[in-house]
ZAVEX-113512 format. One record per residue (C-alpha): residue number from 1; x, y, z; residue in one letter. Coordinates in nm, 3 decimals. Layout:
BEGIN
num / X / Y / Z / residuo
NUM / X / Y / Z / a
...
***
This chain:
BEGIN
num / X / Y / Z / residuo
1 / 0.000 / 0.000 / 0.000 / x
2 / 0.290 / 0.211 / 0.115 / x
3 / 0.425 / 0.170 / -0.242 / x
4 / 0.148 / 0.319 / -0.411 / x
5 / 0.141 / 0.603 / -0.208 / x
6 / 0.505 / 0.720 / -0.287 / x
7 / 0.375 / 0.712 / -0.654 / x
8 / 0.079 / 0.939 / -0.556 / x
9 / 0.310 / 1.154 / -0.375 / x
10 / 0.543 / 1.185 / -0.658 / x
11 / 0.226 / 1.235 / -0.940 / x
12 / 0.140 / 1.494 / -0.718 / x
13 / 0.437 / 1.708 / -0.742 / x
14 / 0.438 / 1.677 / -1.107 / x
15 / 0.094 / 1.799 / -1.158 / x
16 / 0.181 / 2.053 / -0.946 / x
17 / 0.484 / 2.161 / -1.180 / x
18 / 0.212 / 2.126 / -1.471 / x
19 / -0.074 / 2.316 / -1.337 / x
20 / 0.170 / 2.639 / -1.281 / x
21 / 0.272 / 2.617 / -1.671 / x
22 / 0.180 / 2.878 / -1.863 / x
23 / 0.166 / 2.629 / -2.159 / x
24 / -0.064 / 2.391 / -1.956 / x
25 / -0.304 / 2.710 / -1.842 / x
26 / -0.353 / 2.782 / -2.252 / x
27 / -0.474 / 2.437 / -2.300 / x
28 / -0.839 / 2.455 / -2.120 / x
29 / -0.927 / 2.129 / -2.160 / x
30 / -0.599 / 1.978 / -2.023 / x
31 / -0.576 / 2.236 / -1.766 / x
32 / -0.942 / 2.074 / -1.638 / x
33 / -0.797 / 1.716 / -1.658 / x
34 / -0.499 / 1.805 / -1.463 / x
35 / -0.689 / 1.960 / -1.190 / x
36 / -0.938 / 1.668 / -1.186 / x
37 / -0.678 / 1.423 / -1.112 / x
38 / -0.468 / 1.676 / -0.874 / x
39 / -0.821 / 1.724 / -0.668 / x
40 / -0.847 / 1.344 / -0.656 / x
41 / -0.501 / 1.238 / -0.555 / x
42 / -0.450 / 1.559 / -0.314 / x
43 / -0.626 / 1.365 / 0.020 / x
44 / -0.476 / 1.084 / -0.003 / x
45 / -0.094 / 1.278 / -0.041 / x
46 / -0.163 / 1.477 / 0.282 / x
47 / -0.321 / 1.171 / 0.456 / x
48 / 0.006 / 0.992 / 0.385 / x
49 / 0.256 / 1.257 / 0.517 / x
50 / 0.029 / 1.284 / 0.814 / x
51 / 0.091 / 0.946 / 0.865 / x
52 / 0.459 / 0.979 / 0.775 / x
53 / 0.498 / 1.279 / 1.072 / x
54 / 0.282 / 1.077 / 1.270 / x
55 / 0.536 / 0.749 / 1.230 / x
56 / 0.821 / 0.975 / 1.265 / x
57 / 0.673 / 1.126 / 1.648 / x
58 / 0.680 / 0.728 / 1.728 / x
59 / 0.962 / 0.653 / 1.650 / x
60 / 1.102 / 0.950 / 1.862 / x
61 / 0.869 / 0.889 / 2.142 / x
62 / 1.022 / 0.538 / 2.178 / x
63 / 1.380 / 0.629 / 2.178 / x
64 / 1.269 / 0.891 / 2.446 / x
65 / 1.120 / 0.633 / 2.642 / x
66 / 1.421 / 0.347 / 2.563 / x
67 / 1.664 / 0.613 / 2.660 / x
68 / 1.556 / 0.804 / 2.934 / x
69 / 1.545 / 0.732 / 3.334 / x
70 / 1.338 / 1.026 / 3.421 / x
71 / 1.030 / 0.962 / 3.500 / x
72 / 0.820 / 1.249 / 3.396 / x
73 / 0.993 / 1.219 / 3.086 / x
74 / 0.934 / 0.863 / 3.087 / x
75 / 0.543 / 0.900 / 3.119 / x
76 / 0.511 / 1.205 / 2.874 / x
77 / 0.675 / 0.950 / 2.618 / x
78 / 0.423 / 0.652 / 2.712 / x
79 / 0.144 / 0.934 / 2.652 / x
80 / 0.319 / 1.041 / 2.292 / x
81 / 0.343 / 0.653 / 2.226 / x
82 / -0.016 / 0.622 / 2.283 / x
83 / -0.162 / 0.920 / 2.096 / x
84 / 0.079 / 0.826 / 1.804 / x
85 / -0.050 / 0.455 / 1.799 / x
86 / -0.407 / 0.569 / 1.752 / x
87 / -0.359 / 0.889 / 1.503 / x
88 / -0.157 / 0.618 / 1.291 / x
89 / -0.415 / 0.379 / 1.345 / x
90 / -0.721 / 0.632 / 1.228 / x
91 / -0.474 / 0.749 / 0.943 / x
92 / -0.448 / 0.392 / 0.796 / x
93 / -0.806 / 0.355 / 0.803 / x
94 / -0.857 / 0.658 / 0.651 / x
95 / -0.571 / 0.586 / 0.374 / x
96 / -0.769 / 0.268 / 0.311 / x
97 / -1.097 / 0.426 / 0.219 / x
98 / -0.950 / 0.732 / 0.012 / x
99 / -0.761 / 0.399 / -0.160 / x
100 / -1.123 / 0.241 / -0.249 / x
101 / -1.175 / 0.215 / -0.646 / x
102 / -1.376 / 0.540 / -0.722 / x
103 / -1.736 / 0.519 / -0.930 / x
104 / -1.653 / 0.716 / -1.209 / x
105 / -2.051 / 0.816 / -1.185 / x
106 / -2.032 / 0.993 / -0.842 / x
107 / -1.997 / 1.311 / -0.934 / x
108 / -2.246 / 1.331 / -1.206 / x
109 / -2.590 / 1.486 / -1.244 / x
110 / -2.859 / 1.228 / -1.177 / x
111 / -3.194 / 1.200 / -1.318 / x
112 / -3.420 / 1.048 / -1.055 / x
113 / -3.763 / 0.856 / -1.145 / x
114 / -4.029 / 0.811 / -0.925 / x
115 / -4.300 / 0.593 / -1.004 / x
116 / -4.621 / 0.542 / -0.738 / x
117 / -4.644 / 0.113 / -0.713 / x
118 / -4.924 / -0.104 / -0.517 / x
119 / -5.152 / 0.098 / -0.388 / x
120 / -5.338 / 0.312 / -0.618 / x
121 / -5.420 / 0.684 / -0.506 / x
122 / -5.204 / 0.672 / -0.213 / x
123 / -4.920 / 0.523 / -0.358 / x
124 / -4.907 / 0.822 / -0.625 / x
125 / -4.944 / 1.035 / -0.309 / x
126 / -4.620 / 0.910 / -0.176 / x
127 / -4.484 / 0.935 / -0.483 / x
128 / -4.563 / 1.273 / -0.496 / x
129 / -4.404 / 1.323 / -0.111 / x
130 / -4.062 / 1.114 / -0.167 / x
131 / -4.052 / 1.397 / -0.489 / x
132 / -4.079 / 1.637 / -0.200 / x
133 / -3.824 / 1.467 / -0.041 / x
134 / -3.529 / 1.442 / -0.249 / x
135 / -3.637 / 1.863 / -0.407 / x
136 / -3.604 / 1.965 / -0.068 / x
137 / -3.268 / 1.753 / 0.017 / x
138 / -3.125 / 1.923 / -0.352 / x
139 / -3.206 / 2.225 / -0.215 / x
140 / -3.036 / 2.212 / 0.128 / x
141 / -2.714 / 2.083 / -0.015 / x
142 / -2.732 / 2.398 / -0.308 / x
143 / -2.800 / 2.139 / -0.628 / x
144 / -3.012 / 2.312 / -0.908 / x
145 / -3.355 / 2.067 / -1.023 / x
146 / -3.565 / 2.067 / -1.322 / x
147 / -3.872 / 1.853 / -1.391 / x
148 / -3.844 / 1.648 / -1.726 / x
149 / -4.190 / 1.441 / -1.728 / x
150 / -4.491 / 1.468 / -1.438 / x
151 / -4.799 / 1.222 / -1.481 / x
152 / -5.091 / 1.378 / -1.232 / x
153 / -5.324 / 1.223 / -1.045 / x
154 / -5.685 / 1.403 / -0.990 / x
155 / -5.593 / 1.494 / -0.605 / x
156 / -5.287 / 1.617 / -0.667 / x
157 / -5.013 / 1.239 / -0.687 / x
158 / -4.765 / 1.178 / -0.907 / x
159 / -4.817 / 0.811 / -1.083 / x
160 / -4.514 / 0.922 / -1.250 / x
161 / -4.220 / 1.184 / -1.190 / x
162 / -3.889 / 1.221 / -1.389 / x
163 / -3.633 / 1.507 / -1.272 / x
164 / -3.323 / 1.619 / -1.334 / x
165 / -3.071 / 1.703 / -1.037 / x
166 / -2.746 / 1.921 / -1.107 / x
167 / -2.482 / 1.881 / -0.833 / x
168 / -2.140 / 1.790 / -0.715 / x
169 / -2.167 / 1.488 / -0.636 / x
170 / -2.530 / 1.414 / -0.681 / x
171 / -2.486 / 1.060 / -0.791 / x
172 / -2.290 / 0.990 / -0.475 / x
173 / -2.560 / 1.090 / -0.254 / x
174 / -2.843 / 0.981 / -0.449 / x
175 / -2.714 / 0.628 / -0.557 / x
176 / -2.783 / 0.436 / -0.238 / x
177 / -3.178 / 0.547 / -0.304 / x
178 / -3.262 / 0.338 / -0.559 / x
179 / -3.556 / 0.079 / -0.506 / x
180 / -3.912 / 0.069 / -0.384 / x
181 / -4.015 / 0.250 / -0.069 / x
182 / -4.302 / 0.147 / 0.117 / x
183 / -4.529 / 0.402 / 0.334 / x
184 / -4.760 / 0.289 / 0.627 / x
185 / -5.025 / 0.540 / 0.686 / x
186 / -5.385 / 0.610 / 0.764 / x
187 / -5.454 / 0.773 / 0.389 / x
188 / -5.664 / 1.083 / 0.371 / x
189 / -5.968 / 0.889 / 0.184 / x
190 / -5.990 / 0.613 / 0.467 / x
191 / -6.331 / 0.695 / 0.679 / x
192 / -6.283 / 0.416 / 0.941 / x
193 / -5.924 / 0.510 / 1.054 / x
194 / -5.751 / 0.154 / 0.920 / x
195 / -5.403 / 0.166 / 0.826 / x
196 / -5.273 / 0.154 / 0.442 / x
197 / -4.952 / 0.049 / 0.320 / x
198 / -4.845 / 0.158 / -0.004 / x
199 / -4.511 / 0.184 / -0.189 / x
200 / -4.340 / 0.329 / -0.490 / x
201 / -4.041 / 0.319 / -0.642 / x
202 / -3.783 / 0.504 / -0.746 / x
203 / -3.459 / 0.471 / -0.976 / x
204 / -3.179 / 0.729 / -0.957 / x
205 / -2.956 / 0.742 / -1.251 / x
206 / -2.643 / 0.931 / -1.375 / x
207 / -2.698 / 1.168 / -1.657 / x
208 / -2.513 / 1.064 / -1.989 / x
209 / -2.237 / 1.235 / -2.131 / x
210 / -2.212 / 1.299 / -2.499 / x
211 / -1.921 / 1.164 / -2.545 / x
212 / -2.020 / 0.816 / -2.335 / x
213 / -2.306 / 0.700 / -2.563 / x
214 / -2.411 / 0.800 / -2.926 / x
215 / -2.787 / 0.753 / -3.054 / x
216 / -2.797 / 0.730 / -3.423 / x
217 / -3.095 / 0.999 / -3.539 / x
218 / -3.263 / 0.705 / -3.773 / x
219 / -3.287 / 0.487 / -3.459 / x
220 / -3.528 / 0.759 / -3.318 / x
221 / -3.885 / 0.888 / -3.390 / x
222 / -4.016 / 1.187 / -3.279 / x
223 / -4.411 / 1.259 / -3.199 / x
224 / -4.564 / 1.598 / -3.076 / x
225 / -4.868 / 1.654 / -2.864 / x
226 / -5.048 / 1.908 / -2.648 / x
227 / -4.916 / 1.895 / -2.345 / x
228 / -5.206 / 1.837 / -2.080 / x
229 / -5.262 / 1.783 / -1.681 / x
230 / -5.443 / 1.617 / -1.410 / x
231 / -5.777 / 1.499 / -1.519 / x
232 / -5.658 / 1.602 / -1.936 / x
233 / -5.714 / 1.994 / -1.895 / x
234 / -5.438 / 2.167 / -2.174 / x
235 / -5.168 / 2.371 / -2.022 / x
236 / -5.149 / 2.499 / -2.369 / x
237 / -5.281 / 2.510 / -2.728 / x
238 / -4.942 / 2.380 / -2.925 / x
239 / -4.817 / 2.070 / -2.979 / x
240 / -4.491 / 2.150 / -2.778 / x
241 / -4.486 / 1.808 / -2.610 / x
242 / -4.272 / 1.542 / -2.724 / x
243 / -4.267 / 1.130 / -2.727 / x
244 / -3.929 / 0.993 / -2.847 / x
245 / -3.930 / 0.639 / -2.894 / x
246 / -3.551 / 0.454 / -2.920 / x
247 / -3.697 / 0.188 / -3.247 / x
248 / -3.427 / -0.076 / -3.148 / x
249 / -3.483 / -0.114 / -2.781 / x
250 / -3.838 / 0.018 / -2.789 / x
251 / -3.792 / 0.280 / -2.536 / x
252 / -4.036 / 0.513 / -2.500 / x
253 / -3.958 / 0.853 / -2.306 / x
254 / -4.222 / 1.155 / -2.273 / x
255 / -4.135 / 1.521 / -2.139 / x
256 / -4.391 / 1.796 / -2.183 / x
257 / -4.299 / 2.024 / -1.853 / x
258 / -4.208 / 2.309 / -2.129 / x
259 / -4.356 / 2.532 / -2.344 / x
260 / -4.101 / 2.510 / -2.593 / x
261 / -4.067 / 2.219 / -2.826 / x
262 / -3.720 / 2.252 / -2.839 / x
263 / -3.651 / 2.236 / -2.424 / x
264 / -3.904 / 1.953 / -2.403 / x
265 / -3.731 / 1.736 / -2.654 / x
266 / -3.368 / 1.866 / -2.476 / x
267 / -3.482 / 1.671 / -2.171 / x
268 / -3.644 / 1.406 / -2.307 / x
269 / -3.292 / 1.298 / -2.497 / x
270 / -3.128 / 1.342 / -2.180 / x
271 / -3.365 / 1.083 / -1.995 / x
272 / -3.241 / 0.896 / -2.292 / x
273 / -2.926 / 0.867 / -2.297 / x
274 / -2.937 / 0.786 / -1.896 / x
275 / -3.194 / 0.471 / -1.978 / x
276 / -2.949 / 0.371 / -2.252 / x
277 / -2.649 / 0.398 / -2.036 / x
278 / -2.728 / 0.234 / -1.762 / x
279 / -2.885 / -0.046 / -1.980 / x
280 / -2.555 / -0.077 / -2.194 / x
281 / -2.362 / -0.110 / -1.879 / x
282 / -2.605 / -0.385 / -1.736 / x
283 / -2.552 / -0.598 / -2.024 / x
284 / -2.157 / -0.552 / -2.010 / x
285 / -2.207 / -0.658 / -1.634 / x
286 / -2.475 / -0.934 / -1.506 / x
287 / -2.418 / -0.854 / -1.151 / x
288 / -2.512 / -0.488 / -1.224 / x
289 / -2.808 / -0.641 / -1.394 / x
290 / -2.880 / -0.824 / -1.115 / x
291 / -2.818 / -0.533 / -0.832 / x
292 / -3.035 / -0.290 / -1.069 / x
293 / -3.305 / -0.577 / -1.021 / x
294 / -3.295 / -0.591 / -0.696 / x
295 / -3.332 / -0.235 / -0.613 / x
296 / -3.566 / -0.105 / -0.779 / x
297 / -3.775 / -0.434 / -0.816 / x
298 / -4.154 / -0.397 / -0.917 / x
299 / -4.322 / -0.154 / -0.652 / x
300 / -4.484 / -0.424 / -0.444 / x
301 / -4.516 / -0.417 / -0.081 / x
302 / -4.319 / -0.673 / -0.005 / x
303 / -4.059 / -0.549 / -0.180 / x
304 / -3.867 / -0.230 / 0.015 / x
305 / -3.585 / -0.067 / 0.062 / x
306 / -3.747 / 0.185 / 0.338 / x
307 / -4.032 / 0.215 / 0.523 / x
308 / -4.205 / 0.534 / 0.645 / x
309 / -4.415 / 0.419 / 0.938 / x
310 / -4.665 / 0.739 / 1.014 / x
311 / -4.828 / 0.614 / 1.345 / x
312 / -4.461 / 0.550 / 1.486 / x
313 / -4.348 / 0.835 / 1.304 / x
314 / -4.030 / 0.606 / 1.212 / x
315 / -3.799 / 0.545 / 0.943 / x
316 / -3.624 / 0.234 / 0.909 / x
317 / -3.376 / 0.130 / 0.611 / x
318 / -3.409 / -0.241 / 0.596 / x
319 / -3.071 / -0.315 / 0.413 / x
320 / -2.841 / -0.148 / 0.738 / x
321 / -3.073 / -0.227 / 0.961 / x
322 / -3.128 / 0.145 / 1.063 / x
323 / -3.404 / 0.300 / 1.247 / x
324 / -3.448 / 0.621 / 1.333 / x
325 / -3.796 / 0.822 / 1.461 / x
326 / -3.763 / 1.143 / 1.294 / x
327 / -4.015 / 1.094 / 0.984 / x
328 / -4.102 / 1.470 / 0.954 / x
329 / -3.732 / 1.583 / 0.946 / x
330 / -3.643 / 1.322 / 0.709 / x
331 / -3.961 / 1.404 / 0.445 / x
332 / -3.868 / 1.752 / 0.488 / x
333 / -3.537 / 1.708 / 0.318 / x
334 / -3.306 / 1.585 / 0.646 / x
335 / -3.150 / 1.288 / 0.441 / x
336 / -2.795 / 1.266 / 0.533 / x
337 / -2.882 / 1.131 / 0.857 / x
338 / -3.008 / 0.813 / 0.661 / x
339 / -2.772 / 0.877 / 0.380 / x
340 / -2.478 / 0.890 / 0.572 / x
341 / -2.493 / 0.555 / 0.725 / x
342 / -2.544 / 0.402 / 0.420 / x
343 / -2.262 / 0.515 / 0.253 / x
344 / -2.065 / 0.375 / 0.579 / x
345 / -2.186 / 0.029 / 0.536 / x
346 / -2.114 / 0.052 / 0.139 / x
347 / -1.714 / 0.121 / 0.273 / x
348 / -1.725 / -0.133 / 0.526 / x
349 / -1.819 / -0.414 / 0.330 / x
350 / -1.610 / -0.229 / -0.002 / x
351 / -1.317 / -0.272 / 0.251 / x
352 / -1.389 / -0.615 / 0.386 / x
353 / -1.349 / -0.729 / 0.029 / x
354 / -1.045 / -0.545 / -0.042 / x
***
């Protein structure tokens, strides 16, 4: 490990010498790069000389304590020793993770899909909260969103959401969200007080790049249509909406949130290219097949991820284990507290295999 971190050390210095060349500073594009890859390899160079000093203090707190007959000398060695022993044991840990193979998607823009599963009206009202949700969580953490496709319910659900988020590190956050989430509640239509449960899913995926997947234009065909809302009322008089159907897969992807033609089919390519993607790199991968399967599965109630418990007013993640009773902080947008964890667990077991 050691090894690889002299390299790192030694890369770093020579981006370093690159990034301050006036030659390099011309060349936008490899002036981006460069920074990229300094930004990435920077924490794990000062983690590593921390450690180094740290090894170093050791080393010198030892002799101290071989050395020396005093004995307040003695003990204010055995305390160095000790402090030095854990620092250097945190440090390694912390050299380990920062070591962790990266996902290239994590700092992409995600587009997140939210569909309402078993459960009729108030599954497309939960739909319609977890949207809540996750705007409110992009919000508090400074990402921009844009709705690309809404599908109304008459009081006011989502059967279907599609949005864009645009953020650092949006993926990164978002990924661990994926699959169905199941509400238990007393819905708003029930006379006699009984408990419902309900779920919907939802599938977060990273936005495409250009340059990452190509659509041919003669694989594609385009249809316009009014857009319309809840209950088929016409938000305007023009055809601006537009249906863009992939012909070889059969993919079918709708976005009629803008007046303008052009914006609406803008989005709708972008959805696109994300379904595409992450179906080109399921087929290169069964096990990502497999995991994709498995989290967002088909919206039933026995299939979850999370359940929001009203009555109890808890939250519990069932693949951690993790339950916490804050349900109102966490559907107002308080994620990372559920977020966090998970992530955790995804390092533990990433470093239990490593």
């Amino acid at each position: 490990m050691f090894e690889n971190l002299q390299t790192f050390e030694n890369r770093l210095e020579e981006l370093n010498l690159k990034l301050y060349d006036p030659e390099t500073a011309a060349d936008r594009d490899l002036y981006a790069s460069l920074m990229k890859e300094y930004r990435e390899i920077e924490p794990i160079v000062e983690a590593y000389r921390e450690y180094r000093r740290c090894e170093k203090a050791l080393r010198e707190a030892k002799e101290m304590l071989d050395d020396s007959s005093d004995r307040e000398l003695r003990e204010l060695a055995q305390a160095e020793v000790r402090e030095n022993e854990g620092k250097l044991t945190a440090l390694e840990e912390q050299i380990r993770i920062l070591l962790l193979p990266k996902d290239p998607n994590d700092e992409k823009n995600v587009i997140v899909e939210i569909r309402g599963g078993t459960g009729g009206e108030e599954a497309a009202l939960f739909a319609y909260d977890l949207y809540r949700m996750y705007l409110a969580y992009a919000e508090s953490r400074g990402w921009k969103t844009e709705i690309v496709g809404l599908n109304e319910t008459e009081l006011g659900g989502f059967k279907e959401v599609s949005f864009l988020i645009d953020g650092a590190g949006a993926y990164s956050r978002l990924k661990f969200e994926s699959g169905a989430h199941r509400v238990q509640r007393v819905p708003e239509t029930e006379t006699q007080g009984r408990i419902h449960t309900s779920a919907a899913t939802v599938a977060v995926l990273p936005e495409a790049e250009d340059v990452e997947i190509e659509i041919d234009p003669k694989d594609l065909r385009i249809d316009t249509f009014r857009s319309s809302g809840a209950g088929g009322q016409h938000i305007n008089k023009t055809s601006s909406a537009i249906r863009i159907t992939h012909l070889p897969t059969g993919m079918v992807v709708e976005c009629q949130d803008e007046r303008s033609q052009y914006k609406n089919k803008d989005k709708a390519m972008k959805v696109l290219k994300a379904r595409l993607l992450a179906e080109e790199r399921e087929k290169v991968s069964a096990q990502v097949a497999e995991d994709r399967k498995n989290q967002v599965g088909s919206g039933d109630r026995s299939e979850r991820i999370r359940t929001y418990n009203f009555p109890q007013s808890r939250v519990t993640d069932h693949r951690i284990g993790l339950t916490l009773y804050k349900l109102e902080e966490i559907l107002a947008g308080n994620l990372d507290q559920v977020i966090d964890p998970l992530i955790a667990a995804d390092r533990a077991a990433k470093l239990e295999e490593a």
